[in-house]
Backbone as CSV, one residue per row, in Angstrom:
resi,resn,N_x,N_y,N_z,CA_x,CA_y,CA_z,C_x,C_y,C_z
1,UNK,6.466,-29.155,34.434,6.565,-30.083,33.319,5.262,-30.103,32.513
2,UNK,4.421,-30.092,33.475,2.726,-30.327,32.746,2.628,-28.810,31.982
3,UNK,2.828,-27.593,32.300,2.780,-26.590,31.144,3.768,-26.302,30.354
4,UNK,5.158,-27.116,30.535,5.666,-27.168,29.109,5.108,-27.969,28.036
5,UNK,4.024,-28.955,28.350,3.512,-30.131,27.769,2.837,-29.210,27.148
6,UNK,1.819,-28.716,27.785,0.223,-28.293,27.310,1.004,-26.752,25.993
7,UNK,1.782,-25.902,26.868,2.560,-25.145,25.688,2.921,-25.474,24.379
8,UNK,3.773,-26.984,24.223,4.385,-27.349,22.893,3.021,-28.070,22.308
9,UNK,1.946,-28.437,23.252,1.046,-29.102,21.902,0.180,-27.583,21.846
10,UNK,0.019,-26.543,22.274,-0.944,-25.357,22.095,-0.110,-25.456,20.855
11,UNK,1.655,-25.181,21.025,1.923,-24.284,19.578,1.861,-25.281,18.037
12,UNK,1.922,-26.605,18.421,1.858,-27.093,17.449,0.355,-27.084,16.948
13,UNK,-0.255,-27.352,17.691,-1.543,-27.277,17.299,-2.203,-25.747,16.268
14,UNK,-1.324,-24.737,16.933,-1.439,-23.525,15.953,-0.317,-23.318,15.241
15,UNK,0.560,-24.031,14.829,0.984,-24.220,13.410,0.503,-24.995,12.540
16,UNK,-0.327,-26.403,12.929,-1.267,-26.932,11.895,-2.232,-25.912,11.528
17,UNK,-3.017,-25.578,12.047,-3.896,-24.694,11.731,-3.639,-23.532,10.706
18,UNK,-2.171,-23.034,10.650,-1.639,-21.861,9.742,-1.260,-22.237,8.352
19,UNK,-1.108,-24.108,8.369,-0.589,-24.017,6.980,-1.447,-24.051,5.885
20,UNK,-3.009,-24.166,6.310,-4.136,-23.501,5.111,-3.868,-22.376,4.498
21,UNK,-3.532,-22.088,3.812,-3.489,-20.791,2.668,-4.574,-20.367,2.504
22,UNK,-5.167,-19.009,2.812,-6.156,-18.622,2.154,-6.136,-17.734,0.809
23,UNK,-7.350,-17.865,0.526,-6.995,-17.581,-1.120,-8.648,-16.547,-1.560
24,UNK,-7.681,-15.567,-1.507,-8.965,-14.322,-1.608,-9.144,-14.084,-3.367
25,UNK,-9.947,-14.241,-3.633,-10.503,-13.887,-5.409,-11.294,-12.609,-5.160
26,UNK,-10.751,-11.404,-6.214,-11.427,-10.392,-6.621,-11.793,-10.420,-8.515
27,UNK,-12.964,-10.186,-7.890,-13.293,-10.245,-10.074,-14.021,-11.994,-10.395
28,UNK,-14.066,-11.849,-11.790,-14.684,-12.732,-12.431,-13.815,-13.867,-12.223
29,UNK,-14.437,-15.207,-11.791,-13.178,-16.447,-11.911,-13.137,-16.853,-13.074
30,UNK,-11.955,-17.429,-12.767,-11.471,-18.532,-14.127,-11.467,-18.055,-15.178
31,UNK,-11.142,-16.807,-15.583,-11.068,-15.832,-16.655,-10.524,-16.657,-18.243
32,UNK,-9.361,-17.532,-17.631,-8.609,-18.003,-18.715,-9.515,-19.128,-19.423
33,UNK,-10.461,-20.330,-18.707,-10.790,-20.773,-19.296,-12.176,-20.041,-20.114
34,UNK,-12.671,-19.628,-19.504,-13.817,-18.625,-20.007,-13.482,-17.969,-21.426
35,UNK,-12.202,-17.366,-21.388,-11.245,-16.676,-22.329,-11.507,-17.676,-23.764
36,UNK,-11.163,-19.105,-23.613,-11.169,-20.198,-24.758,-12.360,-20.386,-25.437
37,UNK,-13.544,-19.800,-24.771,-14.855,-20.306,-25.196,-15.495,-19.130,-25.920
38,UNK,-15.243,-17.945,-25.829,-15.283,-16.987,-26.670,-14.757,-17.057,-27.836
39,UNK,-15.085,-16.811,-29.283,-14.719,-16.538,-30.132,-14.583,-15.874,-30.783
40,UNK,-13.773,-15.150,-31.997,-14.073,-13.923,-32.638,-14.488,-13.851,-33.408
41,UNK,-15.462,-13.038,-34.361,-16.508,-12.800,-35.207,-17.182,-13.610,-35.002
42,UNK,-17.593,-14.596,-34.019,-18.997,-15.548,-33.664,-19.643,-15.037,-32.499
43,UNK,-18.895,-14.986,-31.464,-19.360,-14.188,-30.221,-19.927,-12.568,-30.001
44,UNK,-21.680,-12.818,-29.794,-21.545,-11.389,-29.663,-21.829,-10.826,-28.285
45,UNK,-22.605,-9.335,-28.163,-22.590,-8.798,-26.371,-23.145,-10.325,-25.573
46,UNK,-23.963,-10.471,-26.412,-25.186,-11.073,-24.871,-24.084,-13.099,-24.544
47,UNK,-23.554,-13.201,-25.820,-22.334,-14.591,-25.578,-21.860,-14.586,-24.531
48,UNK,-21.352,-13.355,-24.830,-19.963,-13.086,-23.409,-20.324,-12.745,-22.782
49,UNK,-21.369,-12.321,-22.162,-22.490,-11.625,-21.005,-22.744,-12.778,-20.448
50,UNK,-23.500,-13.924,-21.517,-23.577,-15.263,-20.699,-22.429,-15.964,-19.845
51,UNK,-21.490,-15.724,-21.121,-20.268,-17.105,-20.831,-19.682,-15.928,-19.550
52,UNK,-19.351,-15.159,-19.467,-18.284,-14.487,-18.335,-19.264,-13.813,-17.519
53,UNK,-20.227,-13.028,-17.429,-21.243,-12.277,-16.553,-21.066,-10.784,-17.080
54,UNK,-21.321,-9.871,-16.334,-21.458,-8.587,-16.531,-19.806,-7.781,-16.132
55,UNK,-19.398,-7.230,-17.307,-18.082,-6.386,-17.254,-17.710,-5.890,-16.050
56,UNK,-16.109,-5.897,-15.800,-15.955,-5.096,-14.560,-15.848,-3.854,-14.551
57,UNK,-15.844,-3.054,-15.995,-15.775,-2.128,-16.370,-15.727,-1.554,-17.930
58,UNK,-16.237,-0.761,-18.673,-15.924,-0.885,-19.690,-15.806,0.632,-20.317
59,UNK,-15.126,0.652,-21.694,-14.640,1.723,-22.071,-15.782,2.694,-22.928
60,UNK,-15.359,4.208,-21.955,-16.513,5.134,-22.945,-16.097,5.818,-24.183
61,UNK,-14.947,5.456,-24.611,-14.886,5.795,-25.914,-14.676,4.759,-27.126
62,UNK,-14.749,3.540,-26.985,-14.817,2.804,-27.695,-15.287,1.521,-27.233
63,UNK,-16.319,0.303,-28.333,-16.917,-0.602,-27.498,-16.360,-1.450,-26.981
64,UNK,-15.274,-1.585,-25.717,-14.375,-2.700,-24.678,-15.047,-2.746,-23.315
65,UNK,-14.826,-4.327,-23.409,-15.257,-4.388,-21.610,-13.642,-5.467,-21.514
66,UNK,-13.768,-4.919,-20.203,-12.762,-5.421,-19.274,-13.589,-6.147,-18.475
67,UNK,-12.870,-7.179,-17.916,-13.262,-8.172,-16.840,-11.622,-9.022,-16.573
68,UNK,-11.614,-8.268,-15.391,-10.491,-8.484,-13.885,-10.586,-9.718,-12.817
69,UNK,-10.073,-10.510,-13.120,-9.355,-11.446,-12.225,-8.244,-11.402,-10.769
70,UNK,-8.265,-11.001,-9.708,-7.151,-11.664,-9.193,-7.457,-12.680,-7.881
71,UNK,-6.183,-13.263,-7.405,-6.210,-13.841,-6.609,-4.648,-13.419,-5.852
72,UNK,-5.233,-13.458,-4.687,-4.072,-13.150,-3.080,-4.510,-14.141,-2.309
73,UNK,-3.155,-14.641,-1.969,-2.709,-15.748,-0.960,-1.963,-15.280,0.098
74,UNK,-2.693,-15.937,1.034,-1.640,-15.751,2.521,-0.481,-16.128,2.473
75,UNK,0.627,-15.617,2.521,2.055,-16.362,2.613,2.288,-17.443,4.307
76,UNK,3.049,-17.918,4.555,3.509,-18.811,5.639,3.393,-17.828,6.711
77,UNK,3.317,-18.478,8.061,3.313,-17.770,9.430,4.649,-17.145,9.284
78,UNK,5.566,-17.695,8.644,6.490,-16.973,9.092,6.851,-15.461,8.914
79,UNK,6.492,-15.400,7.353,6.256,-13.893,6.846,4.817,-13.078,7.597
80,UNK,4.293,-13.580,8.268,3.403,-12.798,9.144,2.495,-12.166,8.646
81,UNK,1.493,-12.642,7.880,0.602,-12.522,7.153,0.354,-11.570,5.824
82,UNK,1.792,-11.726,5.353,2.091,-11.003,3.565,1.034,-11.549,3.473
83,UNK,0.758,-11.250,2.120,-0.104,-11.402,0.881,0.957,-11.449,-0.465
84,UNK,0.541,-12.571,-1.301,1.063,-12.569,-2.335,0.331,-13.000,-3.754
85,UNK,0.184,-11.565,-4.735,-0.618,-11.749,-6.504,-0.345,-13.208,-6.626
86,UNK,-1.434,-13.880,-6.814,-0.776,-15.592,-7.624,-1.319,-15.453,-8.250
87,UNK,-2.403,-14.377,-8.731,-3.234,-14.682,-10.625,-3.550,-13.020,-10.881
88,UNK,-2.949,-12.876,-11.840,-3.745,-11.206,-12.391,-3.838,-10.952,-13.323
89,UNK,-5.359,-11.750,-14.166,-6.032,-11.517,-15.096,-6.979,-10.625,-15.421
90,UNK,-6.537,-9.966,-16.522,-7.549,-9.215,-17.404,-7.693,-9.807,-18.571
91,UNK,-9.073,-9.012,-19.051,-9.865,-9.867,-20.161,-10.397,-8.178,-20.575
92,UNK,-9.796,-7.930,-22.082,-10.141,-7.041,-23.193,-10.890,-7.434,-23.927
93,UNK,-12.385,-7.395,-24.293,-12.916,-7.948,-25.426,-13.632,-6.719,-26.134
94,UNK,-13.103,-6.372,-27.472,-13.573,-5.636,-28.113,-14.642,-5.783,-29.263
95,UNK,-15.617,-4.982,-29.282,-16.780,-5.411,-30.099,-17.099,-3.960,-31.327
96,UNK,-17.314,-4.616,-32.426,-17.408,-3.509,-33.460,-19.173,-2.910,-33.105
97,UNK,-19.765,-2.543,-34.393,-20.572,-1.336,-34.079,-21.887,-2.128,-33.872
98,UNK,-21.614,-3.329,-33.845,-23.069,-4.469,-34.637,-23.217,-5.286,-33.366
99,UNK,-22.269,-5.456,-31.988,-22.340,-6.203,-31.063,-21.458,-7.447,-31.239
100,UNK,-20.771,-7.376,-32.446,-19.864,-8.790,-32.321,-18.790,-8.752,-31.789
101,UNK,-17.944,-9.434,-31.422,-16.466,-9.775,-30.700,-15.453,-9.900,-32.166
102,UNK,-15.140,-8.496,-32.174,-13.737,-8.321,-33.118,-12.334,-8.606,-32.676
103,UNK,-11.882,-8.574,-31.274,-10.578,-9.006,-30.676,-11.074,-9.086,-29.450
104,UNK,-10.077,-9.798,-28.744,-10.031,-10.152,-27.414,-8.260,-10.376,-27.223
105,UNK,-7.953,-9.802,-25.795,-6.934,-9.708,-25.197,-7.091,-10.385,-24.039
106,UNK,-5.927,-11.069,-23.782,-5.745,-11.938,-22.266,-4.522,-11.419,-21.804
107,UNK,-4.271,-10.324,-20.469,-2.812,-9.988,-19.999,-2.954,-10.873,-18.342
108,UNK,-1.952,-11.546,-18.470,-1.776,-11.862,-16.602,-0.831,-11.348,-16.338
109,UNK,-0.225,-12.387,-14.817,0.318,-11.152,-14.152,1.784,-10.560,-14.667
110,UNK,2.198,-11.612,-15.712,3.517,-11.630,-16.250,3.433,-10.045,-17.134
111,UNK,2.483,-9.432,-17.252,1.987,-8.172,-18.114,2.130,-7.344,-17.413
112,UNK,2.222,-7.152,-16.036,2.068,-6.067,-15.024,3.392,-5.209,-15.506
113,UNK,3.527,-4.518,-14.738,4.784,-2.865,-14.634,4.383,-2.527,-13.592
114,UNK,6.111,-2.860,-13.745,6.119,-1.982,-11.600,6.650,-0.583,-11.766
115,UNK,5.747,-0.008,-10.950,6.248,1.464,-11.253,7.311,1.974,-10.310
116,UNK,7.944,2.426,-10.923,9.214,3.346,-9.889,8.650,4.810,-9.653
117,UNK,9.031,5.143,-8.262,8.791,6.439,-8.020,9.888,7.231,-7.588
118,UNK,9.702,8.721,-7.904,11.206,9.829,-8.071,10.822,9.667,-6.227
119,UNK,12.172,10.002,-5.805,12.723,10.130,-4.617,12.776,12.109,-4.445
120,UNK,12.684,12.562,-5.562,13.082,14.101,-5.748,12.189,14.396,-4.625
121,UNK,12.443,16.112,-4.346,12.030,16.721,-3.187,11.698,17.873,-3.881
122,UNK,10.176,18.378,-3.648,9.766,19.874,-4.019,10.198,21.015,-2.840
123,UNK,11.031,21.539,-3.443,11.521,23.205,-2.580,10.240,24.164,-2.565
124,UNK,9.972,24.214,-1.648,9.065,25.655,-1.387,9.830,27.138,-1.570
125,UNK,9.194,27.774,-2.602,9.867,29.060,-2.743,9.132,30.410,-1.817
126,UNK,8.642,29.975,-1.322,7.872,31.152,-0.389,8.915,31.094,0.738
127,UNK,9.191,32.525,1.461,9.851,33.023,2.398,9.105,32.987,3.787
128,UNK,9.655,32.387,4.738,8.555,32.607,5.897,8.635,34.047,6.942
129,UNK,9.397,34.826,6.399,9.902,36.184,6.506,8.298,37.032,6.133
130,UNK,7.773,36.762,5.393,6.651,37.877,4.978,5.674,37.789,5.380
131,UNK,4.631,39.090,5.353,3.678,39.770,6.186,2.382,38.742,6.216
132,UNK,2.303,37.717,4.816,1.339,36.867,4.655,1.482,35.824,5.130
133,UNK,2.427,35.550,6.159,2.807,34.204,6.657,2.771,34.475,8.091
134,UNK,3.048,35.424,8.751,3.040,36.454,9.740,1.530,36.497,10.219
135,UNK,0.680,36.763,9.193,-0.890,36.783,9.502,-1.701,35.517,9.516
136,UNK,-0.972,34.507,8.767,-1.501,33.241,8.834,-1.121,32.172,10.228
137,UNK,-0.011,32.830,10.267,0.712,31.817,11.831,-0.396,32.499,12.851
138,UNK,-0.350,33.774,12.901,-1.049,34.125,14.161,-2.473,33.690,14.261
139,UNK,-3.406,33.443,13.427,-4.661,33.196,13.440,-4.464,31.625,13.611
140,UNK,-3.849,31.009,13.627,-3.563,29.656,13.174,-3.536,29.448,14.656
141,UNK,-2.247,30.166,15.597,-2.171,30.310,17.091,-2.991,30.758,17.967
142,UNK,-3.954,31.645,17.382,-5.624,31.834,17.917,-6.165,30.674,17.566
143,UNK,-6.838,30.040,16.355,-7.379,28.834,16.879,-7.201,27.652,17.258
144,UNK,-5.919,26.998,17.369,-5.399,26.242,18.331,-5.389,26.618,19.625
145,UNK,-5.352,27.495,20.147,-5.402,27.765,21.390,-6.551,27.803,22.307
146,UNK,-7.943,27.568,21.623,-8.889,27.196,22.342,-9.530,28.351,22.650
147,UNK,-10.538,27.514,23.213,-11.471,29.188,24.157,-10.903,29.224,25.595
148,UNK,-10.894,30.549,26.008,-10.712,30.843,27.597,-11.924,30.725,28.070
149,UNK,-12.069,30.102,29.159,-12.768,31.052,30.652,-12.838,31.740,31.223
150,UNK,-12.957,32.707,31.728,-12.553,34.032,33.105,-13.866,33.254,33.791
């Protein structure tokens, strides 16, 4: 009786403990409000350098920085430790030749594309009949086979 006791409060005790969500952030926070305080043709590099920090990346053929947001949450014990996107912000801010902020873009996660992938199958057209496949198996079966002893 006494370790069915001590059992049902162990497990309850580690289901309180599971219903904290953790909440992992990659990238710059709070992108969106940050996003409002920028302006265009007022804001220039060193604004948005202040107001957001240093780019998460930015483009070499034209003057854009990106700065990436997300956040992943633990789902419930029950799903067994999924992970699930709850924020996926990017931040486009484009600057003309002078350092000012000419546009800015905000995509979350409602912007994403899920990609589909072909199921197709590549056929190998090589024959395993020929003399070059013949010479490759056998050396292949020499060095898998190790060194001898005598």
């Amino acid at each position: 009786m006494k370790k069915i006791i001590i059992l049902s409060l162990f497990f309850l005790i580690t289901l309180n403990c599971s219903k904290n969500k953790v909440t992992n952030t990659h990238g710059i926070r709070s992108i969106e409000t940050k996003y409002d305080i920028i302006q265009i043709n007022k804001s220039n590099k060193n604004d948005v350098r202040n107001i957001m920090g240093p780019p998460s990346s930015t483009s070499d053929f034209d003057d854009k920085w990106i700065y990436i947001e997300r956040k992943v949450n633990s789902q419930s014990i029950y799903k067994l430790g999924k992970k699930k996107i709850s924020a996926n912000n990017v931040l486009i801010a484009e600057f003309n030749d002078r350092g000012v902020l000419i546009s800015k873009d905000l995509l979350n996660i409602d912007d994403m594309n899920e990609i589909l992938s072909d199921n197709k199958k590549t056929e190998k057209k090589f024959d395993q009949n020929n003399m070059v496949y013949d010479i490759f198996s056998t050396l292949r079966e020499k060095i898998n086979a190790g060194t001898r002893k005598k």
